[in-house]
N, C-alpha and C positions, 0 to 999 in steps of 0.2 A: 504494500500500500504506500510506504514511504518513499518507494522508489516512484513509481509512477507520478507521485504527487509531484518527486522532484524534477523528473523529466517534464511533466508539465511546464513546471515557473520554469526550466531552464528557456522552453517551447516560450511561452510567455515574452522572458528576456529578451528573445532575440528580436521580436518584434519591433516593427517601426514605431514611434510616438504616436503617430496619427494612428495605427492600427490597435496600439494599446487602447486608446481615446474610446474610438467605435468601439470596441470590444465593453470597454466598462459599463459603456452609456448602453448596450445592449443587455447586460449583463442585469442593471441599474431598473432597464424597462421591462425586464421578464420578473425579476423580483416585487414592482411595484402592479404589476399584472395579476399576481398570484395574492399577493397581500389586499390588493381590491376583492379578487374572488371571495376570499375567505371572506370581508369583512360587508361584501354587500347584503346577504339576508339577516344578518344581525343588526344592522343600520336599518333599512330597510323595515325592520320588525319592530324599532322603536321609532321610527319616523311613522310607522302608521300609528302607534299607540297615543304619540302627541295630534297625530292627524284627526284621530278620530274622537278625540276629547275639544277639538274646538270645532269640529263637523258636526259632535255629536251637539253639543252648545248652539249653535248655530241651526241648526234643524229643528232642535224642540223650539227655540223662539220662533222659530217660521211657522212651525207648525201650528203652536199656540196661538199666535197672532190670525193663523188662519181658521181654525176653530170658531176665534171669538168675532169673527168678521160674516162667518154663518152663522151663525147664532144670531146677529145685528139682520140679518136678512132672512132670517126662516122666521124672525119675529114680524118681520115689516115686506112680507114679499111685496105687495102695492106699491111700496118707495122706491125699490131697489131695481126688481127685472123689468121693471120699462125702460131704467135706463141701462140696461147691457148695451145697450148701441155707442152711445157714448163710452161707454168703458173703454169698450171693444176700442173706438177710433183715438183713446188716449194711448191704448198699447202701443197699435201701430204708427201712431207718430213719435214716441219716445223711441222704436228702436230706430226710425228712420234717423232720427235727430241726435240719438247719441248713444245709442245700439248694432250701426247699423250690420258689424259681421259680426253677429251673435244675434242673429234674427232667428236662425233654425233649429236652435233648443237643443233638444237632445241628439238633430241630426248632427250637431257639430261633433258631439261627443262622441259620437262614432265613425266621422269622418278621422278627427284625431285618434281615437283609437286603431284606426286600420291603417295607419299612416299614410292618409290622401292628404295631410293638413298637417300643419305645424305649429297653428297660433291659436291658443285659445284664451282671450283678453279676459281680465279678471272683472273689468264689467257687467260680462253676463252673469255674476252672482246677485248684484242688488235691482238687475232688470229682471231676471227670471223671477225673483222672489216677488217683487212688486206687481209685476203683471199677472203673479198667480193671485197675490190678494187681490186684485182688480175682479181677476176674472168669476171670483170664488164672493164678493161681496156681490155683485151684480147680476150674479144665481148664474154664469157658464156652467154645464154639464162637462167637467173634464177635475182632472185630478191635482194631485200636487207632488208627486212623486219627482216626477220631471224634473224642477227645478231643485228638490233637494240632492238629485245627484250632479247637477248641473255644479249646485253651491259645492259638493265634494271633489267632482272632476277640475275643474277650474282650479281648485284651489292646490291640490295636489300637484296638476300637471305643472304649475308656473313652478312650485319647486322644486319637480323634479329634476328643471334645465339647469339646478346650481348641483344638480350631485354628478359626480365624475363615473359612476358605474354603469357597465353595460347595458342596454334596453329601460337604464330608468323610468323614461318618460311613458311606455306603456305600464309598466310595473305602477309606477304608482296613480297610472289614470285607475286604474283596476283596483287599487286600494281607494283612492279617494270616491269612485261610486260606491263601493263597497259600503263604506262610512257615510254616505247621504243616504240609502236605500236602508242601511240600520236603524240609522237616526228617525227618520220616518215611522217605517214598520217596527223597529225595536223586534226584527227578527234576524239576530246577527246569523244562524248558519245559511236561513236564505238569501238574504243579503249577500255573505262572500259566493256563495255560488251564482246567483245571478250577473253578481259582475263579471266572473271568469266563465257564464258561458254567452251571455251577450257578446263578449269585446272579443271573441273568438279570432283569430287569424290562422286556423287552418289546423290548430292545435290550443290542446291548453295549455293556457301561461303559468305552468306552475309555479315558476319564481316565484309568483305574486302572490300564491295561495297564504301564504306563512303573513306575510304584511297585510293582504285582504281580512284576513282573520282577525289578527291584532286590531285594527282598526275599526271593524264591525264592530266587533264584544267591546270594544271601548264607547263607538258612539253611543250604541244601544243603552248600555251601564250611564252615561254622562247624562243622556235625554231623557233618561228614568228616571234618575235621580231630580234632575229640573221639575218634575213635578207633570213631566208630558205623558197624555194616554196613553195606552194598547189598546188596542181594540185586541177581546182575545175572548173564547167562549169553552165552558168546559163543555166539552160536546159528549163525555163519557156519561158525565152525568145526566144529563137529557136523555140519551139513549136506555139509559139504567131507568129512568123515569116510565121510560115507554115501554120496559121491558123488551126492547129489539137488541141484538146482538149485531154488530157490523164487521166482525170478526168470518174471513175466508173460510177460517180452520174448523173443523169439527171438533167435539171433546177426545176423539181418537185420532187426532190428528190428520186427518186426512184432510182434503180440499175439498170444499162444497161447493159444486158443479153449480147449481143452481142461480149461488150468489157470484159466483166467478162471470158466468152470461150478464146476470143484471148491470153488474158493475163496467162491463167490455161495451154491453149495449151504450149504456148511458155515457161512455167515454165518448163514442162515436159522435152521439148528439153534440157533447158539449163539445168538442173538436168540429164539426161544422160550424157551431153558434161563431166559434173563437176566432178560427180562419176566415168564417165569413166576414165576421168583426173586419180584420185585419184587411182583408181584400176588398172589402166597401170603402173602408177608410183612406186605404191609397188613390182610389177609383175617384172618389171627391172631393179628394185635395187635389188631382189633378183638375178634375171636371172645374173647379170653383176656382181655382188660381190661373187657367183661361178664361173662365167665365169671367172676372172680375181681375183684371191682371193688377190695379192699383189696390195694394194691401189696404189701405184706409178705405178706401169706396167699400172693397168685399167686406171687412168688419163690421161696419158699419150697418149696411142695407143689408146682410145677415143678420146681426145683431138683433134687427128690428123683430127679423121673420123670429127669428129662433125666441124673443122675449115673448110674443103674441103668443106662441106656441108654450112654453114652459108656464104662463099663465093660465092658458087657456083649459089645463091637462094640472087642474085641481091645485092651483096658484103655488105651483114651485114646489109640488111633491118631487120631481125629474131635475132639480136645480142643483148647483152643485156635485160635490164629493158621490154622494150616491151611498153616504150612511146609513142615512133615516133607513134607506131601504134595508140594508144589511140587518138593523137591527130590528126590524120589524121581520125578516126572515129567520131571526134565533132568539127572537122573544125577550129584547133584551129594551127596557123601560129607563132613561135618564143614565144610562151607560153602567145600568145595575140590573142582572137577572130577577125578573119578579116571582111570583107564585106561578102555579102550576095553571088554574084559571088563567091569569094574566099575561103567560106566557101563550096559551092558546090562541087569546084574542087578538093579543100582536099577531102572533106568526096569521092568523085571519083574514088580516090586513093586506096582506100581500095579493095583488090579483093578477089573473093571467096573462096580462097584457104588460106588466111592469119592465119586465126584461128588455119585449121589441119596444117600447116609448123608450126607455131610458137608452137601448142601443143607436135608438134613430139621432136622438138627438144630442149625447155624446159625440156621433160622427159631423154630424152639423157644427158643433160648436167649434173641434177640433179643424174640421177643413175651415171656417172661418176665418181661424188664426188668434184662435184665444189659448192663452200660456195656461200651460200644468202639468196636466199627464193623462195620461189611463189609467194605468191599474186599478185604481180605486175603482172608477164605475166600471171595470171588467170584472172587479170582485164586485159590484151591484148585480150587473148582468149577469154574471153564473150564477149564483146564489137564488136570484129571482127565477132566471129559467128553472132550476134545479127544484124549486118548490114546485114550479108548472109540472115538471114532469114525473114528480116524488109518485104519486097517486097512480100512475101509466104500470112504473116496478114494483110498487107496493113497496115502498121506501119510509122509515119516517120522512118529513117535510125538513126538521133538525138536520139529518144526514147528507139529504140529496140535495139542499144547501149548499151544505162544507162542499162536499162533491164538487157542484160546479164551481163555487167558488174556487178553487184550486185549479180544477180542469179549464175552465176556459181562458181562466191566466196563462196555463202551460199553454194553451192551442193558439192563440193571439202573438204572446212572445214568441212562441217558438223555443221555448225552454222547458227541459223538463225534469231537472231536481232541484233549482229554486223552488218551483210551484211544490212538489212534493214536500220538500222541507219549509215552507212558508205556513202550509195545510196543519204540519207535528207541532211548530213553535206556535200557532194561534187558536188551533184546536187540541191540541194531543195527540202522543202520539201510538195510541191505544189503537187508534184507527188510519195508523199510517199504510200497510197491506193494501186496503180500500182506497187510499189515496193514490198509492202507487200505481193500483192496476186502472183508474180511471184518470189520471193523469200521463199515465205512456200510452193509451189508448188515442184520447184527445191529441197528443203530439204527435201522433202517425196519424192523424185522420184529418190535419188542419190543414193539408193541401200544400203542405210548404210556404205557407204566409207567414206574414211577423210583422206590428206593428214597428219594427225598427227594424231602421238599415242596415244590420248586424250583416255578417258573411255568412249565408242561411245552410248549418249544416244538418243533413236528412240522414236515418236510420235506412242501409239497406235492409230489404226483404227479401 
C-alpha cells in the first residue's frame, strides 16, 4: 500500500504546475459533489419543516378569513351574489394590472413543475388568495385549494433558486404544494402524495418524498394548532349506527363477491361523473375564452348569468365551497355530529338533482375565470351523486357519500392514492379496502381526463 501510494506522489511530482492546478480543482469539485449529495435530503428535510410551518400559518389565515367571508354571504345571499359580476370584473382587472403572468393559477404551477417555465413571481401568493376571497364572498361555485398550493409552490420555488443542489427547484415545488394542500385539508399523507403524483415527469420524484413529508405533517400540525377546521367524519360510527358493515372481508376471511361488484359498479359511475367533470371543464374554458376572448367582458357578462342562476336554484344553496352540501350528506349540524333523528333529516336534505346543479355550475364559474379551485365542490359533487345513487346498491347514504367523495376526486385528478389516503385521514380508515376498490375503479374508468395539466399517466390493461 505504501509503495503505490509513493509511486503515486512520485506520478504526482513530476507533473506540470498547470496540471497539478486542474488536477486539485478536479479533485476539489468531485469532493464538493459528493458532500452536496450527502447533504441534500437532510437540508432539504429541514427546509420543508421550516417551509411548512409558515405554509402551514399562512393557509389557516387564508383559510379562516375564507370561512368567515361565507358565513358574511350565506347570511346575506341578497347582498352579495348579485354582485358576483362585479367581483368577477375586479379579479380580472387586478391580474391584468398587476398580475399579469400569474393569471393561470394552478396552470402555472404545472407549467413550472414540468419545466416548460422558469419564473414563478411571488405575486401570485396575495392575488391568488384575494381573488379566492373575492370569489368565495360573492357566492363563485369553485374552491380554495388552488390558491393554497399556489401560496406553497410560489413560495418554495423562489427558494429553491438560492440552494446549490441538484433538481432543487422541482424538489421543493413538490414540497411546497405539499404544505398548501396540508395546510388546507390538514391531510398530510394525502397531501405529500398528491403532490408527487400531480407534478409527475414521467417518474416519481422521490427525492422529494422525505421533504414532501416533512413539510405536510408540519403544515397540517401548524394550521391545527391556529385554531383552523377539519372537516373530518367518523364514518365507523354511523355505519355501526346503521348496523351495515363496509368491510370486503367475510368473518372467514374470504372476499364477499357481492360487495366487491357493488363497490366496482359504483366506481364506474363515479369515474364517468369525475372524467366527465374534467372533460366539460376543458371543453368550456375553451368554448368561453373564444367566446368572450376579453377576460373582463367574459367575467363579467358571466358573472351576471351564473348570479341569476345561483339565486334562482334556492338563493345560494350551489354558492360557494360546496360544504353546506357535504354536511348535509353526513349529517353533520354547525360542524358538530347531531343525534340520530337529526342526522336523518340532514342527510334528507340532500336531493337528486344536487350533484348535476352544483357540477353545472362549478364549471360555469371556473371557465368564467373566477380564482380557487375544485376539489372542494368535486368532494360536493361525489358525495351528492353518491347519496343519488346509495338506494340503486343498497348502500347506506353515510357510505356511498364517503364513496364518491373520494372516487370522483381520484376520476377528475386523475390521481389515485391521494384520493384513497385523503378518504382514511377524513373518514377512517376502517373503510379504506372500500375506498380502494372504488377509487382504482373510478381512475381506470375517467377516460384519461384530469382537471390539471399534469403529464396524464394511465394504468395498462
Amino acid at each position: 500500500m505504501f509503495s503505490k501510494f509513493s509511486k503515486a506522489s512520485q506520478q504526482f511530482n513530476s507533473f506540470s504546475p498547470e496540471m497539478k492546478e486542474q488536477m486539485m480543482k478536479m479533485a476539489k469539485a468531485r469532493v464538493r459533489e459528493k458532500m452536496l449529495k450527502w447533504l441534500a435530503t437532510p437540508t432539504f428535510v429541514v427546509i420543508g419543516v421550516i417551509l411548512g410551518a409558515v405554509i402551514g400559518a399562512l393557509t389557516a389565515c387564508f383559510g379562516d378569513i375564507s370561512d368567515r367571508l361565507s358565513v358574511i354571504r350565506d347570511t346575506n345571499p341578497l347582498y352579495f351574489i348579485p354582485a358576483l359580476a362585479l367581483g368577477g370584473a375586479a379579479i380580472a382587472f387586478a391580474y391584468k394590472k398587476w398580475g399579469r403572468w400569474t393569471e393561470r393559477g394552478m396552470d402555472q404551477v404545472f407549467a413550472v413543475g414540468l419545466n416548460k417555465e422558469t419564473d414563478f413571481p411571488l405575486v401570485s401568493i396575495p392575488m391568488a388568495a384575494v381573488s379566492t376571497w373575492i370569489t368565495q364572498l360573492f357566492g363563485g361555485s369553485a374552491g380554495r385549494e388552488g390558491a393554497a398550493m399556489q401560496i406553497g409552490s410560489a413560495l418554495s420555488y423562489n427558494i429553491s433558486k438560492k440552494l446549490p443542489f441538484e433538481n432543487s427547484a422541482h424538489i421543493m415545488l413538490v414540497t411546497g404544494l405539499a404544505a398548501g394542500f396540508a395546510g388546507i385539508f390538514q391531510a398530510p399523507m394525502a397531501a405529500t402524495a398528491f403532490a408527487l403524483e400531480v407534478l409527475l415527469v414521467g417518474h416519481f420524484e422521490l427525492a422529494a418524498l422525505m421533504p414532501a413529508a416533512a413539510a405536510a405533517f408540519t403544515a397540517c400540525k401548524v394550521s391545527s394548532m391556529l385554531g383552523f377546521h377539519k372537516f373530518s367524519v367518523d364514518l365507523n360510527s354511523l355505519l355501526d349506527a346503521s348496523g351495515f358493515s363496509a368491510s370486503i372481508f367475510t368473518n372467514e376471511g374470504s372476499l364477499d363477491g357481492s360487495m366487491l361488484l357493488k363497490l366496482a359498479l359504483m366506481g364506474v359511475l363515479f369515474g364517468i361523473v369525475g372524467g366527465g367533470f374534467a372533460k366539460l371543464l376543458g371543453l368550456s374554458q375553451d368554448f368561453f375564452a373564444k367566446k368572450f376572448p376579453n377576460s373582463i367582458k367574459r367575467i363579467a357578462i358571466m358573472g351576471v348569468g351564473i348570479s341569476v342562476l345561483l339565486l334562482v336554484f334556492f338563493q345560494g344553496r350551489y354558492a360557494g365551497l360546496g360544504t353546506n352540501l357535504l354536511d348535509m350528506c353526513f349529517g353533520i349540524a354547525g360542524n358538530a355530529a347531531g343525534s340520530a333523528a337529526g342526522t336523518a333529516d340532514l342527510i334528507g336534505n340532500v336531493a337528486g338533482y344536487d350533484w348535476l346543479i352544483k357540477f353545472a355550475l362549478t364549471i360555469l364559474t371556473l371557465s368564467a375565470g373566477f380564482v380557487g379551485g375544485v376539489v372542494t365542490p368535486l368532494f360536493a359533487i361525489g358525495a351528492t351523486f353518491g347519496v343519488f345513487v346509495a338506494g340503486m346498491f343498497g348502500m347506506p347514504v353515510t357510505l356511498a357519500a364517503a364513496l364518491g367523495f373520494a372516487a370522483v376526486f381520484a376520476s377528475a385528478s386523475n390521481t389515485l392514492w391521494a384520493p384513497i389516503l385523503i378518504a382514511g385521514e377524513i373518514f377512517g380508515f376502517n373503510c379504506l379496502p372500500a375506498f380502494f376498490i372504488v377509487c382504482t375503479v373510478a381512475y381506470i374508468c375517467n377516460g384519461g381526463q384530469s382537471i390539471y395539466k399534469q403529464k396524464k399517466i394511465r394504468i395498462k390493461i
